[in-house]
Backbone bond lengths (Angstrom), bond angles and torsions (degrees), N, CA, C in turn:
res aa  C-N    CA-C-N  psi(-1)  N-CA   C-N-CA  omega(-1)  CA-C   N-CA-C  phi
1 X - - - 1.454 - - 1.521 109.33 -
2 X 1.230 124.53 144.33 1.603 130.01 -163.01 1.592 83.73 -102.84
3 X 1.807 95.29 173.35 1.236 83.02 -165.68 1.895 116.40 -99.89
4 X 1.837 98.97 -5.76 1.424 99.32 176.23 2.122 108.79 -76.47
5 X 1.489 90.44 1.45 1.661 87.27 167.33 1.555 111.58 -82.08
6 X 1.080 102.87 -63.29 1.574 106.03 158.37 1.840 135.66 -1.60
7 X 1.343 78.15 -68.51 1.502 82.81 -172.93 1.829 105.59 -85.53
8 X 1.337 106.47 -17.45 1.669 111.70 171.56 1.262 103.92 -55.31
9 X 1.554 115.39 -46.95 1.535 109.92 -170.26 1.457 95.90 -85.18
10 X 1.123 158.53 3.48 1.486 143.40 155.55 1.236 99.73 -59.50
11 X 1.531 120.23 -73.65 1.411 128.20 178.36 1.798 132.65 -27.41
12 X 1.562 90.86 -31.97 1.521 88.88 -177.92 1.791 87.70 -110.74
13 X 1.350 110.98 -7.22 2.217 87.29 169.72 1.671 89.66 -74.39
14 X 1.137 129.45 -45.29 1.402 134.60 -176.95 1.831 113.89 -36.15
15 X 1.205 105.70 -57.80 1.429 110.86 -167.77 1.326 87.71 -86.91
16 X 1.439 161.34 -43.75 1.082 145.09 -147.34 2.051 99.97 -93.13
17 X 1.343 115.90 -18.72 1.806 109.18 155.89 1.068 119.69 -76.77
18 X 1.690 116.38 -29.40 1.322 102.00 -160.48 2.057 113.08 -141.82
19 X 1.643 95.24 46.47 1.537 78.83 -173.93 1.760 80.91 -105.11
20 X 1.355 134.39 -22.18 1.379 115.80 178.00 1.285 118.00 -40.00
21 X 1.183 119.82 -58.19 1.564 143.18 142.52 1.331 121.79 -1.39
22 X 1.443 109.43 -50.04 1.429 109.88 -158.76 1.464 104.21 -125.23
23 X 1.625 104.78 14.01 1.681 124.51 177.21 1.254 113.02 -88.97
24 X 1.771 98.61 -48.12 1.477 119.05 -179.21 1.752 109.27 -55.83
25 X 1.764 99.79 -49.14 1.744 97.19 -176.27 1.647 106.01 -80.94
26 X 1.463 137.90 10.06 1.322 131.85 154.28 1.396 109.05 -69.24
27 X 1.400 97.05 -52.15 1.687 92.30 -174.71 1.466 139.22 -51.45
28 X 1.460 92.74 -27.75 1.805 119.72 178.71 1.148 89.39 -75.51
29 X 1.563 131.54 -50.65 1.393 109.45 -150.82 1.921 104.22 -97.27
30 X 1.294 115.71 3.54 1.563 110.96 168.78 1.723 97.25 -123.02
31 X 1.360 133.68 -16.09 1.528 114.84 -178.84 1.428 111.83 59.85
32 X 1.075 94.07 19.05 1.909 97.38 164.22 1.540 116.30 -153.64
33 X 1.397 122.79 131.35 1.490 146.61 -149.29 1.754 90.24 -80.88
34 X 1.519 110.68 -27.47 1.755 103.33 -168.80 2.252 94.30 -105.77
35 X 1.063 91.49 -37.25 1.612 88.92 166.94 1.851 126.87 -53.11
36 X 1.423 89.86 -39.33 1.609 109.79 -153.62 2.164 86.68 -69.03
37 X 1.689 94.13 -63.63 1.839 107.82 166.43 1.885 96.44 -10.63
38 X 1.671 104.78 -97.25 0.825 105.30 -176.49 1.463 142.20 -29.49
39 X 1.264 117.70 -64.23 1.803 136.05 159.36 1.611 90.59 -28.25
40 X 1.415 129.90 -84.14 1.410 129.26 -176.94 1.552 110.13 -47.18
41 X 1.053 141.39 -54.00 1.420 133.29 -179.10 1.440 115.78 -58.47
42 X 1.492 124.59 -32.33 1.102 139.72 -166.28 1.726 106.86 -72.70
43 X 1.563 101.11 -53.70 1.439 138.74 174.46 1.586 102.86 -32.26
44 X 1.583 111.47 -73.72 1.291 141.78 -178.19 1.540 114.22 -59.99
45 X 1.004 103.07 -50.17 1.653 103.51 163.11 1.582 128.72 -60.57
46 X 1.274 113.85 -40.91 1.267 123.51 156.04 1.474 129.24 -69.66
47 X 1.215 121.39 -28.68 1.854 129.00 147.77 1.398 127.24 -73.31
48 X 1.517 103.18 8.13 1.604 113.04 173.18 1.370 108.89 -102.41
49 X 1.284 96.17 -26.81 2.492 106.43 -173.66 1.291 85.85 -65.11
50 X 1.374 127.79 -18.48 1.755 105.68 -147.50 1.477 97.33 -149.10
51 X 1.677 121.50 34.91 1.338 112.63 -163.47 1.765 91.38 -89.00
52 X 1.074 140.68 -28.69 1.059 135.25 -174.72 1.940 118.42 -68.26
53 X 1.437 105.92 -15.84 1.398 101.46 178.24 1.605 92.29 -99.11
54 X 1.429 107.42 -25.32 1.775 98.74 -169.76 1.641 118.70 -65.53
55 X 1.809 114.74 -35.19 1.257 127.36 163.88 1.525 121.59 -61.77
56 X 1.189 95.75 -20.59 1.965 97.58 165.57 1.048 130.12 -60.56
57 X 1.518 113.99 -20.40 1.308 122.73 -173.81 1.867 126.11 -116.53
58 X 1.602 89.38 23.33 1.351 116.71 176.26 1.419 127.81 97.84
59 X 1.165 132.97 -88.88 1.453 154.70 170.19 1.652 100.15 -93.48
60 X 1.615 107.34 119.37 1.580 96.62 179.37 1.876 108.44 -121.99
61 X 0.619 103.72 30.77 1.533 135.12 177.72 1.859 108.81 -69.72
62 X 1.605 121.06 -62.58 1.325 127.18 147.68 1.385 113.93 -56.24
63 X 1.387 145.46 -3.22 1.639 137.26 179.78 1.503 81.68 -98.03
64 X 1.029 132.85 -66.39 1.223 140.24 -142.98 1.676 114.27 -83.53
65 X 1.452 123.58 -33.13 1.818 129.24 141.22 1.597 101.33 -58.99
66 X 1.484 136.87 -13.49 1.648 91.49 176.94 1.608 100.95 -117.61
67 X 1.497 113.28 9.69 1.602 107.77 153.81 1.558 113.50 -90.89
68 X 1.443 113.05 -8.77 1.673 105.02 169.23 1.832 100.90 -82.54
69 X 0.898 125.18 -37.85 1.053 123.88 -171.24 1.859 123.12 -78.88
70 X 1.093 113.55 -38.48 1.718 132.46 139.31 1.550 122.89 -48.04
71 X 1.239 103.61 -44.59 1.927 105.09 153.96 0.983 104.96 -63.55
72 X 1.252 144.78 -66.18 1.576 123.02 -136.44 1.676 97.89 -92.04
73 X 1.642 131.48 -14.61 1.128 134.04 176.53 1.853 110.16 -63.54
74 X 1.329 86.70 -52.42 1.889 112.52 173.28 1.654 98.10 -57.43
75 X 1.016 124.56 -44.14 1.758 122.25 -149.55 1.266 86.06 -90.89
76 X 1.247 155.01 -12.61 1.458 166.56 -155.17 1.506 103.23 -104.50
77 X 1.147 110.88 -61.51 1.658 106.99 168.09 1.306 120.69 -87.32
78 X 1.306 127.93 14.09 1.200 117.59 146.54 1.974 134.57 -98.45
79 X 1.597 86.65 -7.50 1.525 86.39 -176.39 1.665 102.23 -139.18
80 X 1.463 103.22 136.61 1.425 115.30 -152.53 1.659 110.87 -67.92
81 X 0.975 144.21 131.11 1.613 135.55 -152.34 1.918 86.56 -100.94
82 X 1.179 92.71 136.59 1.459 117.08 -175.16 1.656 100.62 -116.30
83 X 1.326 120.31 114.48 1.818 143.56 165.23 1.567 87.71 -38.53
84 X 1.556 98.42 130.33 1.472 94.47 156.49 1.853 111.33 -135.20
85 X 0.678 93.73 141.07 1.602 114.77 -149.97 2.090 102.72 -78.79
86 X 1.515 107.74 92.71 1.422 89.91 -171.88 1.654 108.40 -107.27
87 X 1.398 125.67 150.37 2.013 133.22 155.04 1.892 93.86 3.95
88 X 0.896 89.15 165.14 1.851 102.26 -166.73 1.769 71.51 -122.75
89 X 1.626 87.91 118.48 2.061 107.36 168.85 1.968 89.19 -66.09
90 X 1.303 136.69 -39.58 1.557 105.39 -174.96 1.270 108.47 -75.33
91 X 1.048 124.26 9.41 1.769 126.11 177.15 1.846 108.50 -82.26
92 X 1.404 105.91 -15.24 1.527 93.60 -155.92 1.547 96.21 -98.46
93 X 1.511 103.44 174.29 1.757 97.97 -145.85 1.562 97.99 -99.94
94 X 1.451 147.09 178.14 1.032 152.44 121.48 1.811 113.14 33.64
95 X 1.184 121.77 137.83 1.638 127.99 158.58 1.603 93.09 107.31
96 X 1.556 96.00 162.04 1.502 116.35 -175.89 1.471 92.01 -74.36
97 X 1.419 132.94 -67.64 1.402 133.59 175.86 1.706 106.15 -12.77
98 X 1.387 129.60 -69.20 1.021 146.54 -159.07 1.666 101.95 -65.20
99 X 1.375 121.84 -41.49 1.298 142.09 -156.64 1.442 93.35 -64.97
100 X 1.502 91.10 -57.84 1.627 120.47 -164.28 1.982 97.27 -59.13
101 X 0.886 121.03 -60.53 1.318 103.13 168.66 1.102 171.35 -105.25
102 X 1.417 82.43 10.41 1.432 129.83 143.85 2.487 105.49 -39.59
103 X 1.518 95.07 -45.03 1.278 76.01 -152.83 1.322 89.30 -97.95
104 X 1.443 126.44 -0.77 1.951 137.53 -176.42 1.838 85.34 -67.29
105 X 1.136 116.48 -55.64 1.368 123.98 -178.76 1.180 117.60 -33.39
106 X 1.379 117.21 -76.01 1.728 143.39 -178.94 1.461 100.77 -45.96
107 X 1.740 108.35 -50.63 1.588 101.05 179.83 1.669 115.80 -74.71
108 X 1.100 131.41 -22.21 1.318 129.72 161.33 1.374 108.65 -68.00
109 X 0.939 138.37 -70.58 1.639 132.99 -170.14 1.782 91.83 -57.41
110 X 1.201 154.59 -14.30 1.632 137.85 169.84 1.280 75.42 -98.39
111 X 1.223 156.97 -111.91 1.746 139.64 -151.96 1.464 122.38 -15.37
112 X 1.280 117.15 -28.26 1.455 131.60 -179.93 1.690 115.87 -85.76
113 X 1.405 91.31 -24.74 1.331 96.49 -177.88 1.583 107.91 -97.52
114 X 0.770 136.44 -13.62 2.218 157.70 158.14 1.343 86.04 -48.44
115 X 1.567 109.36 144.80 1.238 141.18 -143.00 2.240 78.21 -92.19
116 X 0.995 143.09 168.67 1.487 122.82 160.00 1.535 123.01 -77.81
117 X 1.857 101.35 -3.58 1.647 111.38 -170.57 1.950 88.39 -71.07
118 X 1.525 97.29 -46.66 1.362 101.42 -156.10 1.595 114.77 -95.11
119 X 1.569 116.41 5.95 1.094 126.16 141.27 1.314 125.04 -62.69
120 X 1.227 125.83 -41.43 1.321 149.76 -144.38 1.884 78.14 -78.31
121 X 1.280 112.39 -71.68 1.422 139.06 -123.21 2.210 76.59 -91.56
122 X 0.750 117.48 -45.20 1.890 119.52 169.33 1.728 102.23 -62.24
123 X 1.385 141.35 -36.64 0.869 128.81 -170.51 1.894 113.34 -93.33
124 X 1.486 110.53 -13.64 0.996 130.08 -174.77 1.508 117.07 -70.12
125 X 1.708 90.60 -62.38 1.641 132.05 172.19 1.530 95.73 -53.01
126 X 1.291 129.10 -94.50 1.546 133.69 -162.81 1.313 125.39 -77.68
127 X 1.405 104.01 -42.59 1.973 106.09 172.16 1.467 119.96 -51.39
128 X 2.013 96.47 -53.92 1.171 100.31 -172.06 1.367 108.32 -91.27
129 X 1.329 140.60 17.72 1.383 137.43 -145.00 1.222 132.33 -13.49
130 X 1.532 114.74 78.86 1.419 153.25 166.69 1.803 106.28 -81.17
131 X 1.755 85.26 125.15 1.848 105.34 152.45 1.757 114.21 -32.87
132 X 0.912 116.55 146.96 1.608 115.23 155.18 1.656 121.71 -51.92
133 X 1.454 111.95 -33.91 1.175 133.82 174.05 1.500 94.87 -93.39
134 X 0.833 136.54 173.41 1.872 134.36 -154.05 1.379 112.98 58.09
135 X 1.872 104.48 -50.26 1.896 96.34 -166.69 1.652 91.64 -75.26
136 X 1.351 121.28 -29.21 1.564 111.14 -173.29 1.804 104.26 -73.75
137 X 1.072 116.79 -46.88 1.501 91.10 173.03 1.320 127.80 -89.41
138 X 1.135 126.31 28.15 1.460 130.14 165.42 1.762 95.93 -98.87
139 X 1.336 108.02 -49.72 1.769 90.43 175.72 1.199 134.56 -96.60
140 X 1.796 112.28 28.33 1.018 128.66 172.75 1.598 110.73 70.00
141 X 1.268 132.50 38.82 1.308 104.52 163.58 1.639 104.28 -155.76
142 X 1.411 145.83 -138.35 1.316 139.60 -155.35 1.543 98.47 -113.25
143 X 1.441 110.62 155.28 1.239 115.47 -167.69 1.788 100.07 -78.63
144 X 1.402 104.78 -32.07 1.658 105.71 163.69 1.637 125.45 -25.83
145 X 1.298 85.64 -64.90 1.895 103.50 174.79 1.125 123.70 -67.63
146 X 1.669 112.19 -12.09 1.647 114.99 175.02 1.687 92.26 -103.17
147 X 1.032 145.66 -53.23 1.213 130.49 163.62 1.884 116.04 -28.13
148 X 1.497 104.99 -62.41 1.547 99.34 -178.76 2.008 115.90 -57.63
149 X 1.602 86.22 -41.11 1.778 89.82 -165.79 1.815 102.61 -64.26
150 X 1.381 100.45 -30.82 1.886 100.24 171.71 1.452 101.37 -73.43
151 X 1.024 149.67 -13.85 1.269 126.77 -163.02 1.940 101.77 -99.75
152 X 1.760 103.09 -36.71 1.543 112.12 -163.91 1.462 88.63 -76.83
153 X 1.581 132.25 -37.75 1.556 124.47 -172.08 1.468 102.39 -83.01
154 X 1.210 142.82 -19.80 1.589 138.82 170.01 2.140 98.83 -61.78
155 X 1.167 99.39 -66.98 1.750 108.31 172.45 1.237 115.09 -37.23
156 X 1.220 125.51 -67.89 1.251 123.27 169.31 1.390 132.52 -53.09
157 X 1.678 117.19 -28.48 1.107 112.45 162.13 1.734 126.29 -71.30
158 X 1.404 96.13 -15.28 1.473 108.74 178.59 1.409 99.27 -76.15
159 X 0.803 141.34 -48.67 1.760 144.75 162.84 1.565 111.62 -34.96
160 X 1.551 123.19 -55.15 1.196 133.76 -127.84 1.749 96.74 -111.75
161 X 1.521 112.95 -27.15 1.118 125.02 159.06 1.660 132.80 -162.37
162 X 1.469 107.78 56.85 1.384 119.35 158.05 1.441 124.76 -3.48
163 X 1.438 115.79 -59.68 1.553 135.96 -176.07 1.770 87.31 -39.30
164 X 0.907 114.14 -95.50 1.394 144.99 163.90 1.618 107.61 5.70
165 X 1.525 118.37 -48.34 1.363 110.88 172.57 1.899 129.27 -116.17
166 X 1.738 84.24 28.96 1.553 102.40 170.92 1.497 112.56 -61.52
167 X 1.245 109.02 -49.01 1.480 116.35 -175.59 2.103 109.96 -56.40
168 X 1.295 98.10 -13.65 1.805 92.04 -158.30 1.865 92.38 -122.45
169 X 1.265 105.92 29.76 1.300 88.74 -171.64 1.548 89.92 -97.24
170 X 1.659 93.72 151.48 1.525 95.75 170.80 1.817 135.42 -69.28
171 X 1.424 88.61 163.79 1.460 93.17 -179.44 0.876 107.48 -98.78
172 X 1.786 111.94 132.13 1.359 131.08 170.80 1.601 119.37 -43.99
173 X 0.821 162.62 168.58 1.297 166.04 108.32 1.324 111.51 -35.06
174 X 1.761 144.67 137.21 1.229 142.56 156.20 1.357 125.36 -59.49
């Protein structure tokens, strides 16, 4: 076996453990099932030109989450985000089922409405539950700006869907 076969088959044992993985965090970070495809295909294709310098450096799993995550920031300012119009959550009828997605809804449409820096940096922070330091060097920039961008996308979600953080509000003291 040569050795650019080699590392082909790393690449595809690679994507075949871990693109479920890295499908799920497209989706969070575009909110769309045909967007998210893309972002991941795009991702993967671009960690394939260069899988041989990326395996040099051990575990390529962190190279490859902060070019999915640098795509979809990049792919955000290049293509104009179009409102998409979903069922009104007070429309839906009776049961926890209903409740339940009723409020998956509300939190996607305030995720949709997050800047994609500060989507990015909420899905990083809580989905993936990352240090402040980790989410800043996976998206390349200062832990300052992941402190601020978590704090302005937490606010805004408090704006954007209140309902949503009735259940977690704190308890007063007597």
């Amino acid at each position: 076996m040569e050795k650019g076969e080699e590392v082909t088959v790393d690449f595809e044992t690679f994507v075949h453990a871990r693109s479920a993985a890295l499908a799920r965090t497209a989706y969070l970070l575009t909110g769309d099932v045909h967007a998210a495809e893309d972002l991941l295909q795009e991702t993967l294709a671009r960690s394939a030109e260069r899988w041989s310098k990326i395996i040099r450096g051990g575990d390529p799993e962190p190279y490859v989450r902060r070019v999915l995550y640098t795509r979809a920031v990049d792919g955000f300012r290049r293509r104009r985000l179009v409102e998409v119009h979903t069922e009104h959550p007070e429309l839906a009828g009776p049961g926890d089922e209903a409740d339940a997605h009723a409020s998956r809804l509300v939190l996607r449409e305030a995720l949709m409405r997050l800047t994609p820096r500060q989507r990015a940096v909420l899905v990083v922070r809580f989905f993936e539950d990352r240090s402040e330091v980790e989410t800043a060097a996976l998206l390349g920039c200062s832990v300052s700006t992941v402190k601020s961008q978590t704090r302005h996308a937490l606010g805004r979600l408090r704006e954007l869907a209140p309902d949503l953080l009735a259940d977690f509000s704190p308890v007063e003291a007597p």
